[in-house]
N, C-alpha and C positions, 0 to 999 in steps of 0.2 A: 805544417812543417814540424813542430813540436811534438804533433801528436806521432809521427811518422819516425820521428826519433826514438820517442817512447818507446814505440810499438820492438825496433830494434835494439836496443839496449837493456831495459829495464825488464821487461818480462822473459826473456832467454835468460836473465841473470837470474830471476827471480825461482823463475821455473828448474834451474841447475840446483841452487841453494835446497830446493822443497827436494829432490830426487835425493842430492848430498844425505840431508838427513834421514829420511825415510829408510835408504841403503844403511846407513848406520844404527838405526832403529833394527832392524832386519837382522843386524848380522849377531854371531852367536858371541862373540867378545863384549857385545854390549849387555847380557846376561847378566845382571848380579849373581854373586856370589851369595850360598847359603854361607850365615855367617857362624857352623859348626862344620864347616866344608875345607879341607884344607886341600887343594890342585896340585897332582906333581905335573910338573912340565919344565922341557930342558933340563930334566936333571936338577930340580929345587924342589922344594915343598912351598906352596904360598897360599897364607902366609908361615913365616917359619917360627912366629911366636903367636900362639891365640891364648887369648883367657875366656876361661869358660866357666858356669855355677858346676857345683858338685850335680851330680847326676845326668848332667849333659854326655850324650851320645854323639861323638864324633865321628865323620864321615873322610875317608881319603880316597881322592878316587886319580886313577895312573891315567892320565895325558899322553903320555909318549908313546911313541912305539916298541919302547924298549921295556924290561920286569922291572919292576920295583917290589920292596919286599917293607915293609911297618914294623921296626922295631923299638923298643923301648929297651933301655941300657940296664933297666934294673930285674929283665926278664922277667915284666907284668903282662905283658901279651907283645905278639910276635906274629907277624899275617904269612901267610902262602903268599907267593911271588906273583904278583899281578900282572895283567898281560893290558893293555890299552885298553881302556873306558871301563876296567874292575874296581870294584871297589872293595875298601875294608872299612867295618865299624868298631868302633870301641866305646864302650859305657865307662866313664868315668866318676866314679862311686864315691872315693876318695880325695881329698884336697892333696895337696902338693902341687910339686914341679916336678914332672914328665920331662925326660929328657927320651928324642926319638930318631933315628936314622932308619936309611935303609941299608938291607941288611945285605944286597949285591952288591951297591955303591955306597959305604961308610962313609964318605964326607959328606954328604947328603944329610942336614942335619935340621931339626925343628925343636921349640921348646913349648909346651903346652902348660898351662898354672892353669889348674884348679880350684878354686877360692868356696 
């Protein structure tokens, strides 16, 4: 009788749990993030502050389905308007703090340090 129990309870639970994670393994959200990568979606940059070493090459790549454009406030570099899954890079030479929007939706805002 216990075993018949078992047989009903614990392994349909067990076997749910193992499908649970596997689907979550699988899916594309569970992705790490490159951590010189910054994601627009929904209309953000994330993350919208990275620090990175001088010489690091940054990656932004557009999520939406709508353009976004990579600019920097102090007119160091400035992208073509990105269409969904484009990307733009940028070499970071110099230290400071990069301040960046984009250049369609100006609230759209991220801060990048340099060190």
């Amino acid at each position: 009788m216990l075993s018949a129990f078992f047989h009903r309870t614990f392994i349909p639970s067990v076997a749910s749990g193992m499908l649970i994670v596997a689907l979550a393994a699988a899916s594309p959200a569970a992705k790490a993030q490159d951590p010189d990568e910054i994601i627009i979606k929904n209309f953000m940059f994330s993350p919208m502050s990275l620090t990175v070493k001088t010489g690091t090459t940054v990656t932004w790549k557009n999520m939406d389905g709508e353009p976004h454009s990579i600019v920097n406030d102090a007119g160091v570099f400035h992208s073509a308007a990105l269409d969904q899954d484009d990307t733009f890079q940028f070499k970071f030479d110099k230290p400071g703090v990069y301040k960046v929007f984009c250049g369609i939706h100006p609230y759209m805002k991220a801060t990048i340090t340099v060190q």
